[in-house]
N, C-alpha and C positions, 0 to 999 in steps of 0.2 A: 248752199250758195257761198256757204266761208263766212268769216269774219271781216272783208271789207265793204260789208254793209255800212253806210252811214244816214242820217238822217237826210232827208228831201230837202233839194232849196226850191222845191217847186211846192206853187199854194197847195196843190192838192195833194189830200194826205193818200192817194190811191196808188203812187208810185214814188219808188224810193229809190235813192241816186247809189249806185253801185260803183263808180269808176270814173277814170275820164282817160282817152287815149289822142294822140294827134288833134289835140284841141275840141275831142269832141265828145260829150257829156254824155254817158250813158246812162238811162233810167229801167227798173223792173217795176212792171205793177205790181202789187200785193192779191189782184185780185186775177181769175182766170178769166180769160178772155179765148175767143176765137179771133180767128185773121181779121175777119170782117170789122168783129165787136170791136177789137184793138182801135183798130185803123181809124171806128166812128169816134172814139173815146180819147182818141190821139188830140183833137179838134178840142177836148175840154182841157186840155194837159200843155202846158208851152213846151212842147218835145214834139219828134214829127213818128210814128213809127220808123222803124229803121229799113229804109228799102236801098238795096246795091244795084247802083249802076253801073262798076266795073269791074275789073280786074283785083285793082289796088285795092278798094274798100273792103274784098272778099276778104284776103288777104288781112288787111286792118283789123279787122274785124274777129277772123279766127285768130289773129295775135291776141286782139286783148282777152278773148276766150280763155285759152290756153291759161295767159300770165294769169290770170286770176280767176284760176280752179271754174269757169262758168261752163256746168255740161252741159245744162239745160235738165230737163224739157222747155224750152223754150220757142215762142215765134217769135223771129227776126224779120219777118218782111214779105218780100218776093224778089226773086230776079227780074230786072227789068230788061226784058231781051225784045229782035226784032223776029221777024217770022223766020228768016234763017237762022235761029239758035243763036244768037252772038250778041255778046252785050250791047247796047242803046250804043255806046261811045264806037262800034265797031268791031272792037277788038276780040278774038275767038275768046270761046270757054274754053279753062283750065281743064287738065283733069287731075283728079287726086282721091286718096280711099276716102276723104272728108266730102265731096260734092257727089252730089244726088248721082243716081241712071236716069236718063232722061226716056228711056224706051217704056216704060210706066207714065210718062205725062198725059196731063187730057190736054185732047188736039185743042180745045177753044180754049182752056186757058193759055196755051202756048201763043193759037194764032191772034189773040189779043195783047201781046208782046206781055204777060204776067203768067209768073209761076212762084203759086206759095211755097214756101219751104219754113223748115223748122228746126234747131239746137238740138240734138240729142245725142249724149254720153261723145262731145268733142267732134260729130259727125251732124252736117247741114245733108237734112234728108227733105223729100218733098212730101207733102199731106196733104190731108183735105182740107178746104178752106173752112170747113164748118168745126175742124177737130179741135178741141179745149185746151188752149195753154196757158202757164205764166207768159208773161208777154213783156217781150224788150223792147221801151225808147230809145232815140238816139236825139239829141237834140246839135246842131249843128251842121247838119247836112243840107245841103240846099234843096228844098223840095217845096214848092209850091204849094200852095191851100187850091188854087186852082187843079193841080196834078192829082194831088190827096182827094179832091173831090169824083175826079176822074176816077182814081183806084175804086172809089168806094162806090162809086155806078157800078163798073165794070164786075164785083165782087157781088153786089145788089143782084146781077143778072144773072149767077149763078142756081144754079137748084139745088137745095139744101134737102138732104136727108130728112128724113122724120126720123124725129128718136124713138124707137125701138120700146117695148112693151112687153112687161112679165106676167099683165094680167089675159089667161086662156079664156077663149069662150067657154061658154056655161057647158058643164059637163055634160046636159043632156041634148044637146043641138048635134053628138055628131059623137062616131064611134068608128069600131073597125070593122062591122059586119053591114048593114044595112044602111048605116050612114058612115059610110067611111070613106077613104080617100078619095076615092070618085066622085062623090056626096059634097067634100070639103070644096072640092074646086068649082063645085054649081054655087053653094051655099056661103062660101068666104071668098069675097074677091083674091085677099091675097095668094090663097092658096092653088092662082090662078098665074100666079108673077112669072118674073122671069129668074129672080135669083134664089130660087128653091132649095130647100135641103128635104132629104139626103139625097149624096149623090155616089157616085159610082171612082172612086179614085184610083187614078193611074199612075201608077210611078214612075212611067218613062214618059210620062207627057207633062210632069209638074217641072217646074225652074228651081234654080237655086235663089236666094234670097237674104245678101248677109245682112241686111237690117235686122233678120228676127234672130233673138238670142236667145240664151238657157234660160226657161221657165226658173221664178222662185216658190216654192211653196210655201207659206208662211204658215204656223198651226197647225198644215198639215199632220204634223208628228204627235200633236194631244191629244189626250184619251177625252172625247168632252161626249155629252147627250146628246141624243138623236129622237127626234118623233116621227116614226118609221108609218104609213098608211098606204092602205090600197083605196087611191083615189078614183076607181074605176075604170082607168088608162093602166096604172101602173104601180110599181109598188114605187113609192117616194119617200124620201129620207131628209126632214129638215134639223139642221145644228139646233142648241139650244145655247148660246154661247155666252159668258159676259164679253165685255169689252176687252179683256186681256188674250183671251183664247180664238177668236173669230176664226176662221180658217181665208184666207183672202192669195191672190197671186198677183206678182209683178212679175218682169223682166217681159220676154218677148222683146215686140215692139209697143208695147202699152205704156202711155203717158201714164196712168193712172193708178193706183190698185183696183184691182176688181175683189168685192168680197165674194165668198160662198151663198149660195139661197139656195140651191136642195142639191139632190141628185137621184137619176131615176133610172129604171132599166128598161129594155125594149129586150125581148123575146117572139119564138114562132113555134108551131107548134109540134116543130121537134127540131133536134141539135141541128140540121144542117141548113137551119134560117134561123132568124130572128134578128139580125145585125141589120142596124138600117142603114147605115154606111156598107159600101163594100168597096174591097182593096183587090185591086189587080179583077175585079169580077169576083173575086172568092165572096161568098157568105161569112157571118160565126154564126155560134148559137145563143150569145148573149152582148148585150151592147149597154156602159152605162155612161149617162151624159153627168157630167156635175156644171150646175148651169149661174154664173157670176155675173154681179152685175157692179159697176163703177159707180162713185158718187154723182155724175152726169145723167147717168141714166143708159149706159153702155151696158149691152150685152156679148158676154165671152162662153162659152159652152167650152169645156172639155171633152176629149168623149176619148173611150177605150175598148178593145175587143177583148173579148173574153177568148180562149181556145180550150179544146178540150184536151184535158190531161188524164193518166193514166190511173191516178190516186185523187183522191178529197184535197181540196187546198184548206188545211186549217185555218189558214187566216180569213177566210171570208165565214168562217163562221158564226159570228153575231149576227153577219147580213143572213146568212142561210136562215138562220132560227127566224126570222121577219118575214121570209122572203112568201108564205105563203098564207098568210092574211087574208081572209075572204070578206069580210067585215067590213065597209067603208065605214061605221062610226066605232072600228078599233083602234086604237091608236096604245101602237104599242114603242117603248122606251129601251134605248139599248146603249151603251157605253161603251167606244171604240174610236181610233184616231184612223184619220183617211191615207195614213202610209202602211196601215195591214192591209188594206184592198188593193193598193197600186203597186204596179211591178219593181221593183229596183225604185223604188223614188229618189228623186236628188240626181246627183249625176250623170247615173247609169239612164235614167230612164231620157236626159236630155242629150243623151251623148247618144242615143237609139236613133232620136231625133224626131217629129211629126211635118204634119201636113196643114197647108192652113189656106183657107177659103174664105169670104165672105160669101154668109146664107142666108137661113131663115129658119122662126121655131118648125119643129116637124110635124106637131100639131093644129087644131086651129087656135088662134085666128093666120098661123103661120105669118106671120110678122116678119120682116124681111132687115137687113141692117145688121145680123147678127156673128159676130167674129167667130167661127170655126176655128178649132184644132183638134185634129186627131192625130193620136200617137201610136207611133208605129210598135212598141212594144205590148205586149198583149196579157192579158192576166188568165193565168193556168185555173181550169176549174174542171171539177169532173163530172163526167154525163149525168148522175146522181143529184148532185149539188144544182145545175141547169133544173132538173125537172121538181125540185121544190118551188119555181116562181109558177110551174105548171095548175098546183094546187091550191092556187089563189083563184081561182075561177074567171081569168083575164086568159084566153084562147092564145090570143095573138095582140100584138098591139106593137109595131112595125110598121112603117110607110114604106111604098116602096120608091126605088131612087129617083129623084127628076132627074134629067137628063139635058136642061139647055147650059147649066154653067159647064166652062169646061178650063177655065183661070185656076187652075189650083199651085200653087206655091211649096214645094219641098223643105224642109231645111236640112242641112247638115251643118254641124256647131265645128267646123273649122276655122278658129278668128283670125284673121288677118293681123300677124304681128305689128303691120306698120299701123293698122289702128289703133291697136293695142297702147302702143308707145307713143300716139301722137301727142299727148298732151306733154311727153316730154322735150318733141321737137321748139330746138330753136329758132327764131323769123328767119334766119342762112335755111337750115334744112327746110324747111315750108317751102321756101322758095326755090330750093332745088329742087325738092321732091316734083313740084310741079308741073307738066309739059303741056304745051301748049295744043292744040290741034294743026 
């Protein structure tokens, strides 16, 4: 946030006064809120959340951003628009690389003249109303307790997500032979939903998406422990980490970090299946998810294809020596950093680029809510190396794809210079850059 934090002239010690621009007092909470939470919390605070009804406020607004370094993650508010997209006062919406795509909006938040949006990295992007942020006051804008109350129905009427879940049904309610995927969908409602994983991805049907940016890996590169086990589905690999080494990822489009909690592989029973993702229709013959979760309670999956190569890949060698564990009370220990398994990590593997969906686990209770990405780089393994997960006495353990989502999101990391720089634009250039509809 920078150095022009100062202390609160407001009683409540839950936000603190950051600024002031055109006579009007900006506050940040200390604490995370969603849109909703903000908005009710607004009501204990003498500051009103900060909602734009124009033009000029945008505008106001991303100046005093800019002047004082504010990238966010933050929520500011909502658009206050009429059902023809145009601001409350009339006037068309701007456009500019900093304001949202509106062809991603939801119809009813729109056709109830509100669209939440959100501060991120110098860019007002739109979100979900339920998604976790620090949260921006404005105190001096005219806005009624009466209005505020209104917001706060109209967000009330919303239908909120359920947050997402790392704990699987009990290992023995469900398998891949006699009680398997078919089995799942009588036996776990969700695995009956509409937002299923895995799916089937197409490359010439996915969009571009410049909100999603270069993954960071953090810890990725440390040699740290692992307690490697065949927990009857799969072989699984959890860190043993202190607090300094954790393996954890930002960037994307994630407010948050998400840390590491295991990673596992999917297999078939032989090289030309096993992949429970498929690209373009092609199969692989090994698939491994590494599966994150946020201090909110988000869940983020990575996941990667394996292909087959003509030699042994050295570097997955510590996984190979685990990879065939018969034993579910073996639990065997192995030292190795998650950038000898991953292809090109850093860069190269984000300059490949992936694919990104919201799913669900692929197992049960198949829990839905769950952030997808899979990368389009593949990690080289040889037909030898595959058939050690063979020898784990796990046949098969792959789902196969659902088939109703069909929203998948590409990226390509080409950044938009003018975003890039925007934080150096001056209010002249803002206002130029801007055209009108």
């Amino acid at each position: 946030m920078g150095d022009f934090l100062c202390s609160s002239p407001s009683d409540s010690n839950l936000v603190v006064h950051i600024g002031s621009d055109d006579r009007l007092e900006f506050f940040s909470s200390k604490l995370r809120f969603s849109w909703l939470e903000a908005l009710k919390q607004s009501e204990n605070f003498n500051v009103n959340l900060l909602v734009l009804n124009n033009f000029n406020q945008m505008i106001n607004f991303i100046d005093f951003a800019i002047k004082n370094e504010l990238s966010g993650p933050f929520w500011i508010g909502a658009f206050a628009l009429d059902t023809k997209m145009n601001w409350i006062d009339g006037s068309n919406l701007p456009k500019g690389p900093w304001l949202p795509s509106y062809k991603n909006c939801v119809n009813y938040q729109v056709g109830q003249g509100l669209v939440c949006f959100a501060l991120e990295n110098y860019q007002v992007v739109i979100k979900n109303c339920d998604q976790e942020y620090q949260s921006l006051f404005v105190q001096g804008i005219n806005f009624s307790r009466a209005n505020l109350q209104s917001l706060i129905a109209r967000l009330s009427a919303f239908t909120v997500a359920p947050r997402t879940t790392t704990q699987p049904a009990n290992s023995e309610e469900w398998n891949y032979k006699n009680k398997g995927p078919d089995y799942w969908a009588v036996a776990f409602e969700n695995c009956r939903a509409e937002s299923q994983s895995p799916i089937n991805i197409v490359g010439s049907s996915a969009t571009f998406d410049r909100g999603l940016r270069d993954f960071v890996f953090l810890n990725y590169n440390r040699i740290i422990s692992w307690n490697v086990v065949n927990n009857g589905h799969s072989i699984s690999a959890s860190p043993i980490p202190t607090e300094s080494n954790k393996p954890f990822i930002r960037g994307s489009d994630f407010t948050e970090r998400y840390n590491l909690l295991n990673f596992h592989f999917h297999w078939g029973f032989n090289i030309y299946q096993g992949s429970e993702h498929l690209l373009n229709g092609n199969k692989f013959p090994l698939e491994v998810h590494l599966v994150h979760q946020s201090p909110s309670g988000k869940i983020a999956v990575l996941g990667f294809f394996f292909e087959i190569a003509p030699q042994k890949n050295p570097k997955l060698d510590k996984i190979i020596s685990v990879a065939n564990i018969k034993n579910k009370t073996d639990i065997r220990q192995i030292d190795f950093s998650l950038f000898s398994m991953l292809p090109a990590a850093g860069a190269v593997l984000n300059r490949r680029g992936y694919f990104r969906y919201s799913g669900s686990f692929t197992t049960p209770p198949c829990t839905e809510g769950v952030t997808w990405t899979v990368f389009r780089m593949k990690i080289p393994i040889s037909k030898e190396q595959v058939e050690k997960f063979y020898e784990s006495g796990i046949d098969i353990n792959f789902r196969e794809i659902f088939q109703k989502i069909n929203k998948i999101t590409a990226i390509v990391f080409s950044m938009n210079p003018i975003v890039v720089s925007l934080k150096e634009w001056t209010r002249k250039q803002l206002l130029d850059k801007v055209k009108l509809n």
